[in-house]
C-alpha positions as CSV (number, residue, x, y, z in Angstrom):
1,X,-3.6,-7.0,11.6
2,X,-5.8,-9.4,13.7
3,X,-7.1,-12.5,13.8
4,X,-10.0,-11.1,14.7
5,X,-10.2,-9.1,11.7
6,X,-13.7,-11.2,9.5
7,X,-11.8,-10.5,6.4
8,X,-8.7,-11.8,7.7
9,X,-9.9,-14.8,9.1
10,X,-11.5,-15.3,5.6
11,X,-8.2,-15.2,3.8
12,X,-6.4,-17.4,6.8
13,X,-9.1,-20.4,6.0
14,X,-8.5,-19.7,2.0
15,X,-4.3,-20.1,2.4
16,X,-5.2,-22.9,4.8
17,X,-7.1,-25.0,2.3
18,X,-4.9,-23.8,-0.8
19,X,-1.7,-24.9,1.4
20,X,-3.2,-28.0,1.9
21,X,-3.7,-28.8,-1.6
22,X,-0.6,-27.9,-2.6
23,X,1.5,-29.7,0.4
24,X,-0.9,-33.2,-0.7
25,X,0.3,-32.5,-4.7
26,X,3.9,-32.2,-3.3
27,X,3.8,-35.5,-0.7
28,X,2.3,-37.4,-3.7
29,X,5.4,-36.1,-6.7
30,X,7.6,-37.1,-3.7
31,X,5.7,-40.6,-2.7
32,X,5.8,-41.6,-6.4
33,X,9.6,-40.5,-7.1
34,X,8.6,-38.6,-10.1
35,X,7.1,-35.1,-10.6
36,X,3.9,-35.5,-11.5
37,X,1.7,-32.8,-10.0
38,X,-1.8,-32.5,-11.0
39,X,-2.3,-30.5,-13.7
40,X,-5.5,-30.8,-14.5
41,X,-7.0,-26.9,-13.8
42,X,-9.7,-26.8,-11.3
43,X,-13.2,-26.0,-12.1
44,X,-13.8,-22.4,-11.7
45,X,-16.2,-23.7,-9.4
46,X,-13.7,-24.6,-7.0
47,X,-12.1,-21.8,-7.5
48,X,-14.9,-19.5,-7.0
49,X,-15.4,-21.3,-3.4
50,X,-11.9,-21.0,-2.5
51,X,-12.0,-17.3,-3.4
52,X,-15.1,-16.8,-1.9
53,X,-13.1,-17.5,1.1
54,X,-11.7,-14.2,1.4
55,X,-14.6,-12.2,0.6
56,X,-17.2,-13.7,2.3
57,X,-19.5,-13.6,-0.7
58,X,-20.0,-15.5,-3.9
59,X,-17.5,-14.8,-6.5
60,X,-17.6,-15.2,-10.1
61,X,-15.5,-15.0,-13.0
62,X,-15.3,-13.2,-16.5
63,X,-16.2,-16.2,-18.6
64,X,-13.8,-15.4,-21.4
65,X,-11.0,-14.7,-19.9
66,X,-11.1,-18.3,-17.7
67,X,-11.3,-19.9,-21.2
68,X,-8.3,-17.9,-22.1
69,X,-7.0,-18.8,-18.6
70,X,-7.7,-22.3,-19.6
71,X,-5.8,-22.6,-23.1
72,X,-3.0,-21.2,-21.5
73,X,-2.1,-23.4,-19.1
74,X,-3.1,-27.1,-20.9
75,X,-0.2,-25.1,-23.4
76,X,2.6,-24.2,-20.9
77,X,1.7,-27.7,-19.1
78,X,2.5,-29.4,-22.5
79,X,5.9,-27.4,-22.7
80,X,6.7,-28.1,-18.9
81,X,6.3,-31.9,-19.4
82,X,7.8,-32.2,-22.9
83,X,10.4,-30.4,-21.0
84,X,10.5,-33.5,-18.4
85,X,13.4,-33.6,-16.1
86,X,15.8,-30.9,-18.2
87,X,16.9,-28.4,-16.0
88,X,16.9,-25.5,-16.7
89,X,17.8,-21.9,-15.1
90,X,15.0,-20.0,-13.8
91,X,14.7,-16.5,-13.8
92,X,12.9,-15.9,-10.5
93,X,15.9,-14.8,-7.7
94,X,14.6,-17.6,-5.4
95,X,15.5,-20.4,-7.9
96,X,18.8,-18.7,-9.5
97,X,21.1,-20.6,-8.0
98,X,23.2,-23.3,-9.6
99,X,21.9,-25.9,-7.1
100,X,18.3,-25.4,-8.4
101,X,19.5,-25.4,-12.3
102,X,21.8,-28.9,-11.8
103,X,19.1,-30.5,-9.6
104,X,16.4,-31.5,-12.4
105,X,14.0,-32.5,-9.2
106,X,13.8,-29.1,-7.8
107,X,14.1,-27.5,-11.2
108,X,10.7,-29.4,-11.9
109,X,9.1,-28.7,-9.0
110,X,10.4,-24.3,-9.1
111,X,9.1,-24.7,-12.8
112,X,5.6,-26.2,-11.8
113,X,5.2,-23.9,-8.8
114,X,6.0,-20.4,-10.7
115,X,3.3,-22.2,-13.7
116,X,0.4,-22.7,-10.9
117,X,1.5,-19.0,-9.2
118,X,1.2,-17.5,-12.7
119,X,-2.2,-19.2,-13.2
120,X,-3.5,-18.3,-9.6
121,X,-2.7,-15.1,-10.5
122,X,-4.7,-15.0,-13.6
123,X,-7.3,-16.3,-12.1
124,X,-7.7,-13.4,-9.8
125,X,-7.4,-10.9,-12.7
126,X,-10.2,-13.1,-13.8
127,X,-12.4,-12.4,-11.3
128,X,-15.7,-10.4,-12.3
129,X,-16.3,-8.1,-9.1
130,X,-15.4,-4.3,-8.3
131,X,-11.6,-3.3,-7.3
132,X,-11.3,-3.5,-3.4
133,X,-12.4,-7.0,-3.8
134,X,-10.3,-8.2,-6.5
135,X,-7.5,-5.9,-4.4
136,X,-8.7,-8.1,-1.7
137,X,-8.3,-11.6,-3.2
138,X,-4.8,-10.6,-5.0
139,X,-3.1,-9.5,-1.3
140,X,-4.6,-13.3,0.0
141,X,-3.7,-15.3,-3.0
142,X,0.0,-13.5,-3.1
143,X,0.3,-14.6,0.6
144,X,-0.3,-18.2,-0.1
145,X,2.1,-18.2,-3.2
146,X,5.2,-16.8,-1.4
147,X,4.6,-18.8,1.1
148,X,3.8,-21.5,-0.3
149,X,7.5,-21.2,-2.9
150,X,9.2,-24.5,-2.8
151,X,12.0,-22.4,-1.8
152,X,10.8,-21.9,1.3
153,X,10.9,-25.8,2.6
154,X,14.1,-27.6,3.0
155,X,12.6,-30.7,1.3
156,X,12.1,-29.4,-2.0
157,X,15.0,-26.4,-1.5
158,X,18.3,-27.7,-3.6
159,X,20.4,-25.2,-2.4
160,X,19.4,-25.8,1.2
161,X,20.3,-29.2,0.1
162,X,23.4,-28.9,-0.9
163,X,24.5,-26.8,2.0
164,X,23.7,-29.2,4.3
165,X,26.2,-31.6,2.2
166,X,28.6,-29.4,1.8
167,X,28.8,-28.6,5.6
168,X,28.2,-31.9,6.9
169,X,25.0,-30.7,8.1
170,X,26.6,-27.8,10.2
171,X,24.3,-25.8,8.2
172,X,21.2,-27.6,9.3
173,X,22.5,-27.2,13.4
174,X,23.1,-23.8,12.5
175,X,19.7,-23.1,11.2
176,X,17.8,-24.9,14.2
177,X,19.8,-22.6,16.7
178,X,19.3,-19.5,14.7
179,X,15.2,-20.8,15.1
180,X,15.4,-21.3,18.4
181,X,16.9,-17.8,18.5
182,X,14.3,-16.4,16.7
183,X,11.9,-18.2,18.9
184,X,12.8,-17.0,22.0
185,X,13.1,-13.1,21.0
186,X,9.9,-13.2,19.2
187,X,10.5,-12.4,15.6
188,X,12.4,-13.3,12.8
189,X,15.8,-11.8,12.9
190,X,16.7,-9.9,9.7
191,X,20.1,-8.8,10.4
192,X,22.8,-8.8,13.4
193,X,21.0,-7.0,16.3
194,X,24.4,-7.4,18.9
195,X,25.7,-5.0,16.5
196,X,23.9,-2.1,17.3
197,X,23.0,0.2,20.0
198,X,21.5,3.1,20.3
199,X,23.4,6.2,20.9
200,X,26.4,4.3,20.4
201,X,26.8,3.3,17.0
202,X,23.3,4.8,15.5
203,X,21.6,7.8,16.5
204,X,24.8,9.6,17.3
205,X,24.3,13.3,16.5
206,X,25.6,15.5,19.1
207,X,22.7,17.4,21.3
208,X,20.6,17.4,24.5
209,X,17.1,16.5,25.8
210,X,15.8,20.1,26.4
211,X,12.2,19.3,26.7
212,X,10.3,16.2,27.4
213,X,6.5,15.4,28.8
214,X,4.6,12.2,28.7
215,X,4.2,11.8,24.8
216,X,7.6,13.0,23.6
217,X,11.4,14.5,24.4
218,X,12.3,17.4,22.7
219,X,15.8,16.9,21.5
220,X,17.9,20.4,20.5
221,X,21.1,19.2,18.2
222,X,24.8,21.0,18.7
223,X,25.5,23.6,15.4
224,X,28.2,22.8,13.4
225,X,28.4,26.3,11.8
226,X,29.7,29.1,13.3
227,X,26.5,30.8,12.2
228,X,22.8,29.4,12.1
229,X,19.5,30.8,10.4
230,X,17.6,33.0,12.3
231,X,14.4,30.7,12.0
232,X,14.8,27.1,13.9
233,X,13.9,24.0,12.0
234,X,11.5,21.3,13.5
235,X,11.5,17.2,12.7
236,X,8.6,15.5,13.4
237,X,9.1,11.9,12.7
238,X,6.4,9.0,12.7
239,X,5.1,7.8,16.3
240,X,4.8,4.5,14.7
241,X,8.5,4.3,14.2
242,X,11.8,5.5,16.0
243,X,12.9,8.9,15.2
244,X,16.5,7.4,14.2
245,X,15.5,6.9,11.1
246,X,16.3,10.2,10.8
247,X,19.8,9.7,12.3
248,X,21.3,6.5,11.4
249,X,25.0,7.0,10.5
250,X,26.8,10.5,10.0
251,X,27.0,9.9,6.3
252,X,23.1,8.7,5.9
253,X,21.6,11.3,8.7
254,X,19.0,13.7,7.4
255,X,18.9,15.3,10.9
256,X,23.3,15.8,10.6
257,X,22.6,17.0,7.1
258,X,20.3,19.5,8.5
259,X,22.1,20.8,11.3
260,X,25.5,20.9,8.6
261,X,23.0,23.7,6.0
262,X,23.2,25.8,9.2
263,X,19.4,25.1,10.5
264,X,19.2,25.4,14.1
265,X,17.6,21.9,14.4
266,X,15.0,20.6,16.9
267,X,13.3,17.1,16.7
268,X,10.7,15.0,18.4
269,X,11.7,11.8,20.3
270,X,8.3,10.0,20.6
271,X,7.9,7.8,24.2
272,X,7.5,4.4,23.0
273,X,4.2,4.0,25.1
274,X,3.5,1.9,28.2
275,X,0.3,1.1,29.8
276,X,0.1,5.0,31.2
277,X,-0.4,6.1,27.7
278,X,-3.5,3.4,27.1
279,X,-6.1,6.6,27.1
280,X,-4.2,8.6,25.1
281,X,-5.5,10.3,21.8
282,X,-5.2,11.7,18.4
283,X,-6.4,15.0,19.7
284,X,-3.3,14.3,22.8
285,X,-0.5,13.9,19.9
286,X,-1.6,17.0,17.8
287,X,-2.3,19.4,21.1
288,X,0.3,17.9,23.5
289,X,3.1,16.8,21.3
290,X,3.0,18.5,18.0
291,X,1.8,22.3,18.9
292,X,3.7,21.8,22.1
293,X,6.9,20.9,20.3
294,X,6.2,23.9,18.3
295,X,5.6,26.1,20.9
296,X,8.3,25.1,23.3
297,X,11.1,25.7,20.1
298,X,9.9,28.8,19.3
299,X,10.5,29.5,23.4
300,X,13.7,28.7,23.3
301,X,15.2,30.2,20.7
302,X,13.0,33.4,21.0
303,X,11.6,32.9,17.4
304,X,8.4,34.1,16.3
305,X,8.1,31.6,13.6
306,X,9.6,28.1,12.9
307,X,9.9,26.0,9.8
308,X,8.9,22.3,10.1
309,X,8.9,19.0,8.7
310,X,6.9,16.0,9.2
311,X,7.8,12.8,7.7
312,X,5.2,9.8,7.3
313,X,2.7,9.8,10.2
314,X,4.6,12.5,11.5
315,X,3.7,14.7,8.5
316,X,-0.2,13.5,9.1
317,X,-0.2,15.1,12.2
318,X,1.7,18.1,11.4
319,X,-0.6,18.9,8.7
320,X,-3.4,18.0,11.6
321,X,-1.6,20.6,13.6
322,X,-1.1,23.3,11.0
323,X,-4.8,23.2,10.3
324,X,-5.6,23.3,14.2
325,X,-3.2,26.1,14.6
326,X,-4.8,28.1,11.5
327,X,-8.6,27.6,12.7
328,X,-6.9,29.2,15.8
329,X,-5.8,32.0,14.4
330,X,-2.0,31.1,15.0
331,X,0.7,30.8,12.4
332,X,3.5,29.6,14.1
333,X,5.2,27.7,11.5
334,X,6.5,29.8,8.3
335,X,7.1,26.7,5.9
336,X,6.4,23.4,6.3
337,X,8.0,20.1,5.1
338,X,6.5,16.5,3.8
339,X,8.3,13.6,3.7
340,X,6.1,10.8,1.9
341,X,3.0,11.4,3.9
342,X,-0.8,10.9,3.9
343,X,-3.2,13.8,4.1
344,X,-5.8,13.2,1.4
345,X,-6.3,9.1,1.7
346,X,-7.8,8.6,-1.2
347,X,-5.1,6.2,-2.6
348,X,-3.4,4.4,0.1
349,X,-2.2,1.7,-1.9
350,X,-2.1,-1.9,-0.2
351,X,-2.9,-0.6,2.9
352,X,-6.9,-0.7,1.4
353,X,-7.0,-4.0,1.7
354,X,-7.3,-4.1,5.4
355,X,-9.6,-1.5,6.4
356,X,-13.2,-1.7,6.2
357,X,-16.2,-0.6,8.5
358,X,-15.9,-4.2,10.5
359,X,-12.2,-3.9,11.1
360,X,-12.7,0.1,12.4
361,X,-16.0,-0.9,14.5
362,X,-13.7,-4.2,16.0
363,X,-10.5,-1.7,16.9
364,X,-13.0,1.1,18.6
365,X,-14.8,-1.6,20.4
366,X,-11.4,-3.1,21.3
367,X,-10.1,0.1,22.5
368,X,-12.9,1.8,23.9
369,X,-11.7,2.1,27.5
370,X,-8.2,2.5,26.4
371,X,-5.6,-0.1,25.4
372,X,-2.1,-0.4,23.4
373,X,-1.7,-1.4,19.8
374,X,1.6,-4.4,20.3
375,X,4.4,-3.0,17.9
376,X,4.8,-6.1,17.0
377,X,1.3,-6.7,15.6
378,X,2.2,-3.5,13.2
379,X,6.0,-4.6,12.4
380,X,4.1,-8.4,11.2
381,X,1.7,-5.9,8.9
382,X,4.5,-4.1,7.6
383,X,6.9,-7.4,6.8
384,X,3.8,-9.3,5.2
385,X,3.6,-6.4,2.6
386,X,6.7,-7.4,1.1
387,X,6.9,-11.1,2.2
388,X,9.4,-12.2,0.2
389,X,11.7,-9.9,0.7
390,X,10.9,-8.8,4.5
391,X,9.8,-12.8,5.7
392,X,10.6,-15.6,2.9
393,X,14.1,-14.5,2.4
394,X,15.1,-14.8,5.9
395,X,13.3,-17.9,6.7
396,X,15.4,-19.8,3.9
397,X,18.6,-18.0,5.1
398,X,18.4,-18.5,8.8
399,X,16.8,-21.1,9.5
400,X,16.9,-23.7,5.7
401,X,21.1,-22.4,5.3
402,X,21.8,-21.3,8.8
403,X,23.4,-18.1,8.2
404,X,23.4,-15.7,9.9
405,X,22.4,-12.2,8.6
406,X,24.7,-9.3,8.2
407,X,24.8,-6.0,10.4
408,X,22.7,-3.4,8.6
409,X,21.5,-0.3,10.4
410,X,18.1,0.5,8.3
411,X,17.0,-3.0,9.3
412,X,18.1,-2.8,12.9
413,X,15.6,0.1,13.1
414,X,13.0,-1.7,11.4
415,X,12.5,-4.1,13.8
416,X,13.0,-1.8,16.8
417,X,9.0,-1.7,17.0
418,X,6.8,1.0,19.3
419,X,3.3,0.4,21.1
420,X,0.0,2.7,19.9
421,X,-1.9,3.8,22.1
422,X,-5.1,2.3,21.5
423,X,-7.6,5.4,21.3
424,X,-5.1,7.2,19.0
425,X,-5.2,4.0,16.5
426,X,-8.9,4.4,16.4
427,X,-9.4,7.6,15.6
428,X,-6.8,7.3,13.1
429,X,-8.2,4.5,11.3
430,X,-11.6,5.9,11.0
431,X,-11.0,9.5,10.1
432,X,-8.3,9.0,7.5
433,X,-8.2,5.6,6.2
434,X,-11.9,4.6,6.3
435,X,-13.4,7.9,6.0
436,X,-10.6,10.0,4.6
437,X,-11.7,13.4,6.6
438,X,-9.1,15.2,7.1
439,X,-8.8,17.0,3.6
440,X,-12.3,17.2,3.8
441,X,-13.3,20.8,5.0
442,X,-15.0,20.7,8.4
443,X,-15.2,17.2,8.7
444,X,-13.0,16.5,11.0
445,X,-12.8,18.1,14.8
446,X,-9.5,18.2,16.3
447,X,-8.4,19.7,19.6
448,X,-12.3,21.3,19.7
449,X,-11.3,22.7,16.2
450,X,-13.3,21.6,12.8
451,X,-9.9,21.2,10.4
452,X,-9.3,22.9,6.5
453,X,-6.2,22.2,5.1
454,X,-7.2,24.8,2.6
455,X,-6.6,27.6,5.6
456,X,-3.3,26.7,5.7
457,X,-1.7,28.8,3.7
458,X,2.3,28.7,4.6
459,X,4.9,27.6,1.6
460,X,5.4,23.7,1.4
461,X,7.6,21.4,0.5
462,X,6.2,17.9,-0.2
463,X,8.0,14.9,-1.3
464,X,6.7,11.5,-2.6
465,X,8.5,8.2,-3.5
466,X,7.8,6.8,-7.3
467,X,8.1,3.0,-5.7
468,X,6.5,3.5,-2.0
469,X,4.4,1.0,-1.6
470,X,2.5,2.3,2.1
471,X,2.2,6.2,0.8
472,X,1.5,5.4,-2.9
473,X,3.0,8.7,-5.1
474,X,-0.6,9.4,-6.0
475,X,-1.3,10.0,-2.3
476,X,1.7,11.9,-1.6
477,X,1.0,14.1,-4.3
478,X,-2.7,14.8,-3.9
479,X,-1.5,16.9,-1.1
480,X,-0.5,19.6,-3.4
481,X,-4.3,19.6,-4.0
482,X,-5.1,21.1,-0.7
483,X,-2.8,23.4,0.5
484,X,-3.2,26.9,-1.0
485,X,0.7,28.6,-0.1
486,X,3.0,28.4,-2.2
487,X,4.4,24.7,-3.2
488,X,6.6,22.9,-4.2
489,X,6.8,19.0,-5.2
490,X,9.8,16.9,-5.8
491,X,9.4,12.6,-6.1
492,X,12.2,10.7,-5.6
493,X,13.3,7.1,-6.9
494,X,13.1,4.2,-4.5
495,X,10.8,3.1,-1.8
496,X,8.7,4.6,1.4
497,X,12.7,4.9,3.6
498,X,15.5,4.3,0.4
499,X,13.7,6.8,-1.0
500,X,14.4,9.4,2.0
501,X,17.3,8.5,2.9
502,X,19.1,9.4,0.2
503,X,21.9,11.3,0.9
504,X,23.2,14.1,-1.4
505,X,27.0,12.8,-0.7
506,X,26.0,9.4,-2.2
507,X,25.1,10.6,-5.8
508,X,22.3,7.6,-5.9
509,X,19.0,7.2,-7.7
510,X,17.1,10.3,-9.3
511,X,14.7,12.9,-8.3
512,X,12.0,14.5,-10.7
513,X,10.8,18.2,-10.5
514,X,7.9,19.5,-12.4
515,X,7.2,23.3,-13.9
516,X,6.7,25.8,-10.8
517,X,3.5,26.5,-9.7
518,X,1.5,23.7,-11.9
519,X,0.1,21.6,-9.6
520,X,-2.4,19.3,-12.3
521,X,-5.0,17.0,-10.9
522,X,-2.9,13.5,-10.8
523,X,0.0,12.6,-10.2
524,X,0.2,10.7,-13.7
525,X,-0.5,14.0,-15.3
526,X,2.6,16.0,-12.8
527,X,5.0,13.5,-13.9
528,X,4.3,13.5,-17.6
529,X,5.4,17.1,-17.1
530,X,8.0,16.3,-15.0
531,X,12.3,16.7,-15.3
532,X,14.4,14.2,-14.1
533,X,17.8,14.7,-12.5
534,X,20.5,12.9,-10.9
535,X,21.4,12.3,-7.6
536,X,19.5,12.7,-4.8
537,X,16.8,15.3,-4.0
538,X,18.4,16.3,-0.8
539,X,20.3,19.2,-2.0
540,X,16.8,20.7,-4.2
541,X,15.4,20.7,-0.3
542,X,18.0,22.4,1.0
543,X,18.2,24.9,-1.1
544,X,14.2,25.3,-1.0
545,X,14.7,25.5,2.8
546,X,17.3,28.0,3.1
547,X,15.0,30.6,1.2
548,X,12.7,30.0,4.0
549,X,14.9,30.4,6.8
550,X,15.7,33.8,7.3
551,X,19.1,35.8,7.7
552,X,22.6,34.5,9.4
553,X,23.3,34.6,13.0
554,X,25.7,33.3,15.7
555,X,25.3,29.8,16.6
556,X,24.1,29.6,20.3
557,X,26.7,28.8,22.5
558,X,24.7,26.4,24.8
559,X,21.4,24.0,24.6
560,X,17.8,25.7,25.8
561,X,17.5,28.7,28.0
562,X,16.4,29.7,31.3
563,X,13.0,27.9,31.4
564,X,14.2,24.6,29.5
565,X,17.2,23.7,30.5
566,X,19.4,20.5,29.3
567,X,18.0,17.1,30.6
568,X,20.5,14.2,29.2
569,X,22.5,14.1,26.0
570,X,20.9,12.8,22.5
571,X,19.1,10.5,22.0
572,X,17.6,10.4,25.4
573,X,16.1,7.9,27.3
574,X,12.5,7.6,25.6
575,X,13.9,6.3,22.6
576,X,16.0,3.4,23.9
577,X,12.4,2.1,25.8
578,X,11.6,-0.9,24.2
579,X,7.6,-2.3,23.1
C-alpha cells in the first residue's frame, strides 16, 4: 500500500470526508447533552459523490434496493429512539462489556453507530456497478466504519471510562506511555516483544547453517531418529515473512514435526534484504535461491532426488521453480508440497482490491533502477485486512486502557517484518496478480525459460485454508487444476497461519479430504464431495509424505560434507537481521 496509489488516495479523501461527518454528528449529541444524531438518510446523491470518491468515476445505485434501504432505516431509527436512553447489551464484541450496557450514553451512541455501519453497508450492496468496484467501495467504506467505532475514542468508550475511574487514572498514564512507546518503535505493539528472541526462546530446532549466499542460508536440522528416509525433505518458506513461522515452539513447529517422521530436513532462511539486494529479481529468487537450495541439498546428502515444500509465497516460487526445472529437462524434486499458496490468481480474495494497471505501472516506475519494498509498508497492508482485530483492538487496549499485551509467539513473528527487493515486487505484481501468467502456458519467461505448470508432472500435495482470507480456498485449490502428477488435496479449518500451524498433538479444528483422484472444476463443487475429520491435517501429510520418501537409513552423524561444511548453529544470522 501507498499513498501514491490513485485508488488509494481516492478512498483516503472518501474516509476523510465520512470521518468528518461523523466526528461533527458526535461533537453536536455531546454539545447538546443528549443523543440526537442525524438521522435523516442522505440523499443517494451524496452518497453517490462520496462513493465516487474511491472509484474515481460516477456511481449509481439500484433504485429499488435504496428504497428498500430507505424503509429500513426510518424503521430501525423509530425502534432506536422509542428505545431512548434503555441500555441495552449489544451483541458486537466491542460493546459487550458491562460498562457499555450500564452506561445508557454509550449504549446509545454503540447502538446508533452499528445502525449507520449496517446502512453504509447496504448502501454499498446497493451500488449498480460491476464486482471489483463494488469490491472496491466495500474494503473503503469497512475502513472508515472500524475506524470510525465509538469504541475506538476514549470520549465515547465506557469501558475506557470506567477504567480510568477505577484506577485513578493510572490507566490513562499507562496508555500515553504505552503510545509514546509505540511511537518511538514505529508500530503498534500487539503483544510483549521483550519476551522473545530469536534462537532463544523461538526458532529453537537444533541444526547448522550449511549453506548460505546473498539471498538465503541454507539451514540442515539435527535427526532425532536413529534412522532417516533416504530422500531429504526441503522447506521453502515465504520471502515476505521469517521462516520461524515454521519453528515457533517445540510443540507448534512444523519443521520439529518434520524432522521427528524421520525426514532428513533442509530449510531456506531468506536474508532480510538491505540496500545490496535493491536490483535483485524474481528470476534471482527462483535460479539463485530456490534451484540452488535444491541443488546444494541434493549435494549434500548425495540424493538424486528431493521432496519439497513451499508454503505461501514460498510455494509461488517453488511451483516457478519446478516449472523452470521441467522446461529444463531436470526433475530434481520427486514430490512437492503446498501450503496455502497462489499459482493460478484467478481468485485472490481482498487482495483484488489493490492491484490494478495504475498501481503495477506506479511500482515498476518506482522501482525501475532498483529499490526496497519497507516491510513495514507490507505489515500496514496485512494488519488493515483485518483492522479490528490486527489495529482497532490494540489501539483501545494500549493506548484507551493502558494494558499492556500479553507474550504470544505467532504475533511476535508477525510483526518481525522483511524488506522486498524492489524489482522482485514488480515482476510479481504484474505477472501473477495483475496478469495471472504463471498457470498460463508460455506466458510467462523465467530464468530464460517460457513456464507450464502442466509439464510438471511430480505427485503433490496441496493444502488450502477454508477461512484464509490472503489465499482464498478457491485459489489454493485451483492449483489441482494445473498440475498433471498425481494429487492430492486436503483443506483445513482456520485462517492463512492457524490454519498451518496446527499441530497433530493438539487435536484442534478439522481437516476435509475429498475422493482420490477427483479433482472437479471449483472448489465449491470439491467440498460438496468432501469428508470431514477431526484433528489436525498434519498427520494425513505425513503419512502422504512418507510414501514419497523412500526406504530407512542411518541418520548422518554430522551436518553437510566436504564441500559445505557447518557455518553457525540454527537459526543463523540472516534471520535475526532486522527491516
Amino acid at each position: 500500500m501507498t499513498p501514491d496509489n490513485p485508488w488509494l488516495q481516492s478512498a483516503q479523501q472518501f474516509q476523510q470526508t465520512a470521518m468528518q461527518q461523523w466526528t461533527q454528528m458526535l461533537q453536536a449529541s455531546q454539545a447538546s447533552g443528549t443523543p440526537t444524531p442525524q438521522f435523516a438518510l442522505p440523499s443517494s446523491a451524496n452518497i453517490s459523490e462520496l462513493f465516487s470518491k474511491i472509484t474515481g468515476q460516477p456511481v449509481k445505485f439500484d433504485t429499488e434496493k435504496w428504497i428498500g434501504i430507505q424503509q429500513t432505516y426510518l424503521r430501525e431509527v423509530g425502534e432506536l429512539w422509542n428505545q431512548g436512553l434503555q441500555a441495552k447489551p449489544l451483541k458486537d464484541r466491542r460493546f459487550a462489556s458491562e460498562a457499555w450496557g450500564s452506561n445508557p450514553l454509550s449504549s446509545f451512541a454503540a447502538a446508533a453507530y452499528l445502525l449507520n455501519a449496517r446502512t453504509l453497508m447496504a448502501m454499498v450492496d446497493a451500488v449498480d456497478a460491476d464486482t471489483k468496484t463494488r469490491a472496491r467501495i466495500n474494503f473503503a467504506v469497512q475502513q472508515w466504519i472500524d475506524a470510525s467505532a465509538p469504541s475506538n475514542f476514549m470520549a465515547f468508550n465506557a469501558e475506557a471510562q470506567k477504567k480510568a475511574l477505577d484506577t485513578q487514572g493510572e490507566s490513562i498514564s499507562k496508555g500515553i506511555q504505552n503510545l509514546l512507546h509505540d511511537m518511538k518503535q514505529g508500530h503498534v505493539s500487539m503483544t510483549d516483544e521483550s519476551a522473545f528472541e530469536v534462537g532463544r526462546n523461538v526458532a529453537t530446532s537444533e541444526g547448522q547453517v550449511v549453506y548460505e549466499n546473498d539471498l538465503f542460508q541454507l539451514i540442515e536440522y539435527k535427526p532425532l531418529t536413529a534412522k532417516v528416509y533416504e530422500r531429504p525433505f526441503l522447506m521453502v518458506p515465504p520471502c515476505i515473512n521469517k521462516f520461524y513461522i515454521l519453528d515457533l515452539q517445540p510443540e507448534n513447529s512444523l519443521i520439529r514435526y518434520a524432522v521427528e517422521q524421520g525426514h532428513r530436513t533442509f530449510v531456506v532462511s531468506w536474508r532480510n534484504p538491505d540496500q545490496s539486494c535493491a536490483q535483485k529479481t524474481w528470476d534471482n529468487y527462483i535460479e539463485d535461491a530456490v534451484i540452488q537450495a535444491i541443488g546444494i541439498t541434493r549435494e549434500i546428502t548425495g540424493a538424486d532426488t528431493i521432496n519439497a515444500l513451499g508454503f505461501c509465497v514460498g510455494g509461488t516460487m517453488l511451483g516457478t521453480a519446478l516449472a523452470v526445472l521441467a522446461a529444463r529437462g531436470e526433475k530434481p524434486v520427486h514430490s512437492a508440497t503446498f501450503l496455502t499458496t497462489l499459482l493460478d490468481f484467478s481468485n485472490t480474495g481482498i487482495l483484488d482490491v489493490f492491484i490494478d494497471e495504475a498501481f503495477v505501472k506506479f511500482r515498476e516506475m518506482q522501482f525501475a533502477n532498483g529499490g526496497l519494498l519497507p516491510g513495514r509498508d507490507l505489515a500496514t497492508t496485512f494488519s488493515f485486512l483485518r483492522p479490528n482485530d490486527l489495529v482497532w483492538n490494540y489501539v483501545v487496549g494500549n493506548y484507551l486502557k493502558g494494558e499492556s499485551p500479553p507474550p504470544f509467539d505467532l504475533l511476535y513473528w508477525n510483526g518481525d517484518s522483511t524488506n522486498l527487493p524492489g524489482p522482485y515486487y514488480a515482476w510479481y505484481l504484474r505477472n501473477t496478480y495483475l496478469e495471472n501468467r504463471l498457470c498460463r502456458p508460455g506466458q510467462a519467461t523465467v530464468c530464460g525459460e517460457k513456464v507450464d505448470l502442466g509439464q510438471v508432472d511430480i505427485p503433490v500435495y496441496i493444502y488450502g485454508s477454508r477461512e484464509d482470507h490472503i489465499v482464498p480456498i478457491d485459489g489454493a485449490y485451483a492449483t489441482t487444476q494445473h498440475f498433471t502428477g498425481p494429487k492430492r488435496f486436503v483443506m483445513g479449518a482456520s485462517g492463512h497461519i492457524a490454519g498451518v500451524i496446527n499441530p497433530a498433538s493438539k487435536g484442534k479444528r478439522s481437516h476435509w479430504i475429498g475422493p482420490a483422484h477427483h479433482f472437479p472444476a471449483t472448489a465449491d463443487a470439491w467440498i460438496a464431495s468432501a469428508t470431514e475429520h477431526p484433528g489436525s491435517w498434519w498427520g494425513d501429510w505425513a503419512e502422504w509424505l512418507q510414501g514419497q520418501a523412500g526406504k530407512l537409513v542411518a541418520a548422518p552423524k554430522a551436518y553437510g560434507n566436504r564441500k559445505h561444511k557447518p557455518i553457525e548453529p540454527a537459526p543463523g544470522r540472516y534471520v535475526k537481521a532486522k527491516a
